[in-house]
C-alpha positions in Angstrom: 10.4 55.7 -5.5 6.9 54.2 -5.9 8.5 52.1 -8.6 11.2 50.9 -7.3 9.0 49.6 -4.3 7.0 47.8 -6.7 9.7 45.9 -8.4 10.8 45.1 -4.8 7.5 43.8 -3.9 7.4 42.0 -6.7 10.6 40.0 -6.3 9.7 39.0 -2.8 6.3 37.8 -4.6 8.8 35.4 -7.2 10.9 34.8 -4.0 8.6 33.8 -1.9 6.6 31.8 -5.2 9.8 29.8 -5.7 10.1 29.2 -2.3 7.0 27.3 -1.9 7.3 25.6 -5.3 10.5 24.1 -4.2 8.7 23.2 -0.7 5.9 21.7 -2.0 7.9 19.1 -4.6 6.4 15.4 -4.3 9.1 13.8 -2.0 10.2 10.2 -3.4 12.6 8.8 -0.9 13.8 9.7 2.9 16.2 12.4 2.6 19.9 11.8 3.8 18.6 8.2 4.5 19.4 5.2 2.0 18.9 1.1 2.6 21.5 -1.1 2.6 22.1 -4.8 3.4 25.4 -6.0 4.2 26.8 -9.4 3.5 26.3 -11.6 6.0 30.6 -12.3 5.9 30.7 -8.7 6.7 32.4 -7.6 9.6 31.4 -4.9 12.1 35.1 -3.2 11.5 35.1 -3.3 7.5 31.7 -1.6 7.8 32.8 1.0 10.1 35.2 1.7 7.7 33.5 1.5 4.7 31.4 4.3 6.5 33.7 6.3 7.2 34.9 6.3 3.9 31.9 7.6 2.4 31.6 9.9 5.6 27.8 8.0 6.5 26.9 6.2 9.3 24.4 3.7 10.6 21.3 5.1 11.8 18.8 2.2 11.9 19.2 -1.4 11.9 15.8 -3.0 10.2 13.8 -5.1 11.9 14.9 -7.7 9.0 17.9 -9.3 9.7 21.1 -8.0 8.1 19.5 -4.4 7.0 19.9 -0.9 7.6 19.3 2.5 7.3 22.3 4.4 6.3 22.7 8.3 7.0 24.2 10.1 3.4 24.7 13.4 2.9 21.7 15.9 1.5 21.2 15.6 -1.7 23.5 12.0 -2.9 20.6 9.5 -1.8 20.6 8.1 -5.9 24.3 8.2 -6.0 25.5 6.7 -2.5 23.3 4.0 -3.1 24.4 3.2 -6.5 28.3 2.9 -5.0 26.8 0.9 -2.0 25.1 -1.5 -4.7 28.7 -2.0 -6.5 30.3 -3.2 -3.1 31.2 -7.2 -2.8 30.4 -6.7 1.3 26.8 -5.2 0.1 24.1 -7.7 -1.1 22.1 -4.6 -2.1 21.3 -0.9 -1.3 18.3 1.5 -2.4 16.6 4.7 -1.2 14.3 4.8 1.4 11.3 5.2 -1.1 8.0 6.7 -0.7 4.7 5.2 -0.2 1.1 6.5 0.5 -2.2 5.5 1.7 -4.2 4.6 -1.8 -7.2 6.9 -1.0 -9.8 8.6 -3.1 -12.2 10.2 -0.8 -15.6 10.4 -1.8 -17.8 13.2 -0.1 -21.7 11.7 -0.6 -22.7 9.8 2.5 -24.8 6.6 1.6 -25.4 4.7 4.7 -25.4 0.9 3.3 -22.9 -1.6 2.5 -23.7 -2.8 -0.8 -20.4 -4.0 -1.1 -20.8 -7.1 1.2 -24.5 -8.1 -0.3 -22.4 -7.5 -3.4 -20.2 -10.3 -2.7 -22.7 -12.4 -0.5 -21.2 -12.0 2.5 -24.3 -12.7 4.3 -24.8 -15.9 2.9 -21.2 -16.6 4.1 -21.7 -15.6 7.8 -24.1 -19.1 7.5 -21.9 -21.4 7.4 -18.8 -19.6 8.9 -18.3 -16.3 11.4 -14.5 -16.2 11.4 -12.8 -16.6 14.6 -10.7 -13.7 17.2 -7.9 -16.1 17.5 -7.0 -15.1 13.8 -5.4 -11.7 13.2 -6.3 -9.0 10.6 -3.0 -6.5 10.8 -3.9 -3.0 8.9 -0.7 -1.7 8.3 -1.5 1.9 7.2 -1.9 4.7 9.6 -2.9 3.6 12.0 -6.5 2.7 14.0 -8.9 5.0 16.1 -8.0 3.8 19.4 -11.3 4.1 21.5 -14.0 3.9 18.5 -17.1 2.0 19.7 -17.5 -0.8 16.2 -13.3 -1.6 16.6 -11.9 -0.8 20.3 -13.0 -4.7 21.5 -11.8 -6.2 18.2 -7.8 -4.3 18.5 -5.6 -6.9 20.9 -1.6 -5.2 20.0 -0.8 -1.8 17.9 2.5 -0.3 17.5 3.5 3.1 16.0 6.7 2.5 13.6 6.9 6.4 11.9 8.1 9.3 13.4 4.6 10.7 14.8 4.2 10.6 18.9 0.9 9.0 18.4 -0.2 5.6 17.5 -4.0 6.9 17.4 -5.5 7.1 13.7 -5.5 11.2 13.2 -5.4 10.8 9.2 -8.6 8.1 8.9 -7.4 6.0 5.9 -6.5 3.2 8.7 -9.8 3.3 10.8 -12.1 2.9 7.4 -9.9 0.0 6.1 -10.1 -1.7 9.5 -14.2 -1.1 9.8 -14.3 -2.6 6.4 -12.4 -5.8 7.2 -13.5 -6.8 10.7 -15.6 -4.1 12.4 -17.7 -5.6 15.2 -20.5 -7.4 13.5 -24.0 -8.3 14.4 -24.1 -5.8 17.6 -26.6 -3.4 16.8 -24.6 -0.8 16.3 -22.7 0.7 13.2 -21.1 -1.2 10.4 -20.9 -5.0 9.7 -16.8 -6.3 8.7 -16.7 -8.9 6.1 -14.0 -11.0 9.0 -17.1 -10.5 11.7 -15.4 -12.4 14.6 -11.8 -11.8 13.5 -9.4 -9.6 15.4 -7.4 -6.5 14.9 -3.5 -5.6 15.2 -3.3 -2.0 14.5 0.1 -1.5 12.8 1.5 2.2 12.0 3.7 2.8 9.1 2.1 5.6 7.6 2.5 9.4 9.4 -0.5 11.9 9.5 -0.2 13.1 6.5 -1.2 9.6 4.8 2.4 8.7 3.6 5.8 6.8 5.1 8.5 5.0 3.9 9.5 1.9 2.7 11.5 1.1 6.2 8.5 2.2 8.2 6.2 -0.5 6.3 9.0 -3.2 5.7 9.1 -3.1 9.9 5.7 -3.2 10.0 5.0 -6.2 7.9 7.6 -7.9 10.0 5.9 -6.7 13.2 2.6 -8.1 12.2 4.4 -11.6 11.2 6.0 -12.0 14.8 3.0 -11.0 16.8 0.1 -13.4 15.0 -0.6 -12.3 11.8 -2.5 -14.7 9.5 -3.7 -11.8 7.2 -1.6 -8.7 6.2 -3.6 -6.1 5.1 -1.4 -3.4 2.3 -3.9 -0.5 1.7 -1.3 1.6 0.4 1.5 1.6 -2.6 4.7 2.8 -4.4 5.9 3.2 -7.6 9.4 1.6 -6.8 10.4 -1.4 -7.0 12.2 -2.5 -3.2 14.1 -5.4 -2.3 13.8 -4.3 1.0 9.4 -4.5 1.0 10.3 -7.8 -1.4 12.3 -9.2 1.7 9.4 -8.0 4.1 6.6 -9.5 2.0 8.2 -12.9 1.5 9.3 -13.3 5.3 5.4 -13.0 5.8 4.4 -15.6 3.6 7.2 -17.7 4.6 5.2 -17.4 7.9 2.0 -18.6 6.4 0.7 -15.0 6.3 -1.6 -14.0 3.2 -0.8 -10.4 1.7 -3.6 -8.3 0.8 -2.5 -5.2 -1.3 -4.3 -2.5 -3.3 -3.7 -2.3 -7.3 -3.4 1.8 -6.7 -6.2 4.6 -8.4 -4.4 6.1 -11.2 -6.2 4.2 -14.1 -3.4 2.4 -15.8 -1.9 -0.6 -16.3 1.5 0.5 -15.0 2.7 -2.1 -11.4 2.5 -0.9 -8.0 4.3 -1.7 -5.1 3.8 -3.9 -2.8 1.0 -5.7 -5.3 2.9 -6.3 -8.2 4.8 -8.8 -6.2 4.1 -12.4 -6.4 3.2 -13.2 -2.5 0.7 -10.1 -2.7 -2.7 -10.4 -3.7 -3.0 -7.3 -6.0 -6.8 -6.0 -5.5 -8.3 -3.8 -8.1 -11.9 -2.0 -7.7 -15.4 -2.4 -8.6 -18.6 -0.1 -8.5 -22.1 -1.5 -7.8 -22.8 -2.3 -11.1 -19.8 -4.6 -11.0 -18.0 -2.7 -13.0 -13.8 -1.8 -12.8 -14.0 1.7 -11.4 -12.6 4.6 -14.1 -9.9 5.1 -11.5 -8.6 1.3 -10.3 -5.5 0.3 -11.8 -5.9 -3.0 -14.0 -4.2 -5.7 -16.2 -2.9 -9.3 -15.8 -1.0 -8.8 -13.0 -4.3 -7.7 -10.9 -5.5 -11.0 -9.0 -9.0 -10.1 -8.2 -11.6 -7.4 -8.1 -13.8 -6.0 -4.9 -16.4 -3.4 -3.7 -14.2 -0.2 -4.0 -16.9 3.3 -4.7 -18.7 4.8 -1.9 -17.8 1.8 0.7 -19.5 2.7 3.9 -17.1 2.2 7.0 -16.0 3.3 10.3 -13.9 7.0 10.9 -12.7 8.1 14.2 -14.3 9.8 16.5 -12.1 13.1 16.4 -10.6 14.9 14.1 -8.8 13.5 11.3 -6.8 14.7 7.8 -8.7 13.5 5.6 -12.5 14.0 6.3 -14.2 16.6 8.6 -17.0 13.3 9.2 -17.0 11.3 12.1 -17.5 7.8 13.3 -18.8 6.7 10.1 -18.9 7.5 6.3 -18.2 6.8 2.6 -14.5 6.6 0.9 -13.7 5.1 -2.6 -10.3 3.4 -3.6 -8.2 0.6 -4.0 -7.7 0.7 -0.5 -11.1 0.0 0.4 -11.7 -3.1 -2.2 -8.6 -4.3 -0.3 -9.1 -5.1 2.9 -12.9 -7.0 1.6 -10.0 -9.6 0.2 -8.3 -10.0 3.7 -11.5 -9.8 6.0 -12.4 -12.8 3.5 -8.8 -14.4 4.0 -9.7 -13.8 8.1 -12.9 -15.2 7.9 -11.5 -18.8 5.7 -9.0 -18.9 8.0 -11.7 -18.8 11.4 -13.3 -21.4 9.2 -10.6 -24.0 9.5 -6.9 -23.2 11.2 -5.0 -25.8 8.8 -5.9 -24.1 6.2 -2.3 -22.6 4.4 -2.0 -19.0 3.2 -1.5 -20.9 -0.3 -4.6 -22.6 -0.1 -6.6 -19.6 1.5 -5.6 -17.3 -1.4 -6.4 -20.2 -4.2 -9.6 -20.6 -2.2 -10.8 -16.5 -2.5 -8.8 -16.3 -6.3 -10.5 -19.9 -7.8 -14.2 -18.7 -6.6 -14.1 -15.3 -7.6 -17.0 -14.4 -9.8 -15.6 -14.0 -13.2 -17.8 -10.7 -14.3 -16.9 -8.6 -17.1 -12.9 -7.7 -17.7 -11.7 -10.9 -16.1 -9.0 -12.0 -17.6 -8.3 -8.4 -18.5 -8.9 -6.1 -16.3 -7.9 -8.9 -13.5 -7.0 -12.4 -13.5 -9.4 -14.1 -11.7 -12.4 -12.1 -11.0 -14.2 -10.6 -8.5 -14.3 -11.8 -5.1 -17.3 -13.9 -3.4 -17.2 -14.5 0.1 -19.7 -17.5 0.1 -18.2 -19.4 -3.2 -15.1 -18.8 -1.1 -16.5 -20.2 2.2 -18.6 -23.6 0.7 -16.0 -24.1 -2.2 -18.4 -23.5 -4.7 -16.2 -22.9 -8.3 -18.4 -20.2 -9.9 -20.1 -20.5 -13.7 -18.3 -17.7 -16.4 -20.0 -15.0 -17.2 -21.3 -14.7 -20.7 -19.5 -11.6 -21.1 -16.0 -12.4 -19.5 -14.3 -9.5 -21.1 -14.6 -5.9 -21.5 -16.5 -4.3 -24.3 -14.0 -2.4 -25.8 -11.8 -4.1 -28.5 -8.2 -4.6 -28.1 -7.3 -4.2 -24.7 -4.0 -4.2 -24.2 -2.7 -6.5 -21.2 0.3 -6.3 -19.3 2.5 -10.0 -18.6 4.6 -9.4 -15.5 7.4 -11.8 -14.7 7.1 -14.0 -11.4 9.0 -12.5 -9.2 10.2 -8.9 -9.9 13.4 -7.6 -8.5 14.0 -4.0 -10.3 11.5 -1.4 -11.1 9.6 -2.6 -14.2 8.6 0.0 -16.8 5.6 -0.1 -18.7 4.1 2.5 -21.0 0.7 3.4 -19.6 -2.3 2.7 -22.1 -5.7 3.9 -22.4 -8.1 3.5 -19.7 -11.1 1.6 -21.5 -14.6 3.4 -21.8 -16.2 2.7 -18.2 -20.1 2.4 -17.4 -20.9 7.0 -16.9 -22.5 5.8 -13.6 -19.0 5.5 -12.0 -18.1 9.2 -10.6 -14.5 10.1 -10.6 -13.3 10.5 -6.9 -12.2 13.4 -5.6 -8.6 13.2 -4.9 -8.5 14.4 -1.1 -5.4 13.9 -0.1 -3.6 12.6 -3.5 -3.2 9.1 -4.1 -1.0 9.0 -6.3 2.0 7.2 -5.2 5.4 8.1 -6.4 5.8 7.9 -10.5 6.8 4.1 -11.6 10.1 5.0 -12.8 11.3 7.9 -10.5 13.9 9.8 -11.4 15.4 13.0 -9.6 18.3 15.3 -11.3 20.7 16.0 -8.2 22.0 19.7 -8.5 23.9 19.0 -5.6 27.3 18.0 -6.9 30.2 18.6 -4.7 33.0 20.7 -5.9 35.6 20.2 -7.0 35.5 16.6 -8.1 34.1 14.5 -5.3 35.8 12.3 -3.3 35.0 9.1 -3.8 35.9 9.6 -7.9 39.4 8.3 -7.0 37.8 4.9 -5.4 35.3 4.6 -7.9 35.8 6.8 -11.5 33.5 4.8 -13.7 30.4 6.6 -11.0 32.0 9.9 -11.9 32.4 9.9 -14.9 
């Protein structure tokens, strides 16, 4: 009897292991949700009945014109997408894909900010202190609604995910938005590199750190119709959209510049949004001015910024990711990117005519070229008062990295499908850069995700009759 008890117990142990394996799987896209846009010839009729065809139906119509979100059955996201695509009355169709805040936490608490001596942000404030008519939005998860160094500097928010709060309760938003345009020179707190700029607090990722390409596709748009000049894109993919490549050039067809972090896996493989041509794709730096073990890095990086043990604002109550409050120390890709927009912010305060073509060419052409430009990044790394008095910096003596043969990665313009690149050995990085401590994950989504769908109706679906070359 005792025995058999035991096997019992221990198949409710492999039950209930299984279980929470299968729970705990890395979701890529929305389930039961795909994109599609419809031609714009496309009647309201033929899509009805295309839907009900396929037994889907609309569940969302985009904030961009002509898109939706489509409601599939479990399991046939990859597939119904795929038949969607090979429609003549569908311009294109995709999953709703994953992305997540880039964060590496780091737990020591240094209270300076060496990254804005680092780029001479001082010297900056000089001759320019930005201006609140020009809007930073942080599209990321959100920002800490009442905290003392960003409450004054916040004038719209909006919550696009599924969470009833638009308040920051994960603290990836709140410490990007400190970093960009905190409230500066008022004896308290931290200083933001946009010092008079102001704040749209924009949510598109949930508590948890992570939302979907929808979520942040509306939120770029949202920021674009209420007053962004500067789009701040702290977080990343590993899929190729056309719906965040819509989003993105919308913006800068709005004379919005687009900040976005390179990611913190170490490689040279493309993330998403930076790997697009309308983003400025930001790796990081330590404070030796040195590329970071962790920041992602090759020729389709723009610049470099302050991105290890950047001191910032956190809310004031509880939040996911760190049990500090008000202030503190995070490292990533996320927090070199948003020094690149509170500079963007602070050119733009400067002078109002300026393009977002001319603002960008203005932080990429001053940018200090220290070692791995060229390499590691394209143009260097950033310096707010080069930027601000148009000073072209002097090449360092050592423009490239130490190691020999570093491999580089040539993107094409304008990329429309997921681009695939073997990863390649992260160089040998100065020991005085600590690896971060992963808290939550960073890691976006893989670059080429693939998921084998078990769930195949039976007997032979459906749709094989309107389409057999898909079932074959």
């Amino acid at each position: 009897m005792k025995k058999l008890l035991a096997i019992f117990v221990g198949f409710l142990f492999l039950l209930f292991f299984n279980f929470n394996f299968a729970f705990a799987k890395e979701e890529l896209f929305a389930p039961e949700e795909i994109i599609v846009k419809f031609s714009s010839g496309a009647s309201l009729e033929q899509i009805a009945n295309l839907n009900q065809k396929f037994q889907t139906k609309i569940k969302e119509k985009l904030a961009l014109e002509g898109i939706y979100t489509v409601q599939v059955p479990k399991g046939l996201e990859e597939k119904l997408a795929k038949i969607y695509n090979s429609l003549p009355m569908v311009d294109f169709a995709e999953p709703d894909f994953v992305a997540k805040a880039l964060l590496t936490p780091n737990d020591p608490y240094f209270k300076n900010q060496w990254g804005l001596t680092m780029i001479q942000s001082p010297a900056a404030w000089d001759l320019a202190t930005g201006s609140s008519a020009i809007k930073i939005a942080i599209v990321d998860t959100g920002i800490d609604k009442d905290h003392p160094d960003l409450a004054g500097k916040i004038v719209a928010r909006t919550n696009l995910t599924t969470t009833k709060s638009d308040d920051d309760l994960n603290g990836h938003g709140t410490h990007v938005a400190g970093i960009a345009a905190a409230v500066t020179n008022n004896n308290l707190g931290v200083a933001g590199i946009g010092f008079n700029t102001s704040l749209l607090s924009v949510k598109v990722l949930n508590d948890s750190g992570s939302g979907y390409y929808s979520w942040i596709a509306n939120g770029i748009k949202w920021a674009t119709d209420n007053g962004a000049r500067v789009i701040n894109l702290s977080l990343g993919g590993g899929s190729s959209s056309q719906t965040l490549l819509d989003a993105l050039n919308y913006a800068w067809s709005k004379g919005v510049v687009l900040s976005c972090a390179a990611g913190n896996d170490g490689v040279t493989t493309p993330l998403y949004p930076a790997y697009y041509q309308n983003c400025i794709a930001v790796a990081a730096t330590d404070s030796n001015d040195q590329k970071t073990s962790w920041s992602n890095y090759g020729t389709w990086v723009d610049v470099a910024a302050p991105g290890l043990n950047i001191f910032s604002t956190l809310p004031n109550h509880k939040a996911r990711i760190t049990s500090i409050r008000n202030y503190g120390n995070l490292s990533g890709t996320s927090m070199a990117t948003p020094f690149v927009s509170g500079l963007a912010g602070l050119l733009f305060g400067q002078d109002n005519s300026l393009t977002n073509a001319q603002v960008r060419a203005r932080i990429e052409d001053s940018a200090d070229k220290i070692t791995g430009t060229g390499s590691y990044w394209l143009k260097g790394r950033i310096n707010a008062y080069q930027s601000v008095s148009g000073i072209q910096p002097v090449s360092s003596p050592t423009p490239t990295p130490t190691s020999s043969g570093e491999p580089t990665l040539t993107p094409t313009p304008t990329p429309l499908g997921v681009v695939t690149n073997t990863p390649t050995p992260v160089p040998p990085t100065p020991t005085n850069t600590p690896t971060p401590t992963n808290t939550p994950t960073p890691r976006p989504p893989t670059a080429t995700p693939t998921l084998s769908l078990t769930l195949i109706p039976t007997p032979t679906p459906w749709w094989c009759s309107y389409f057999p070359n898909l079932c074959r």
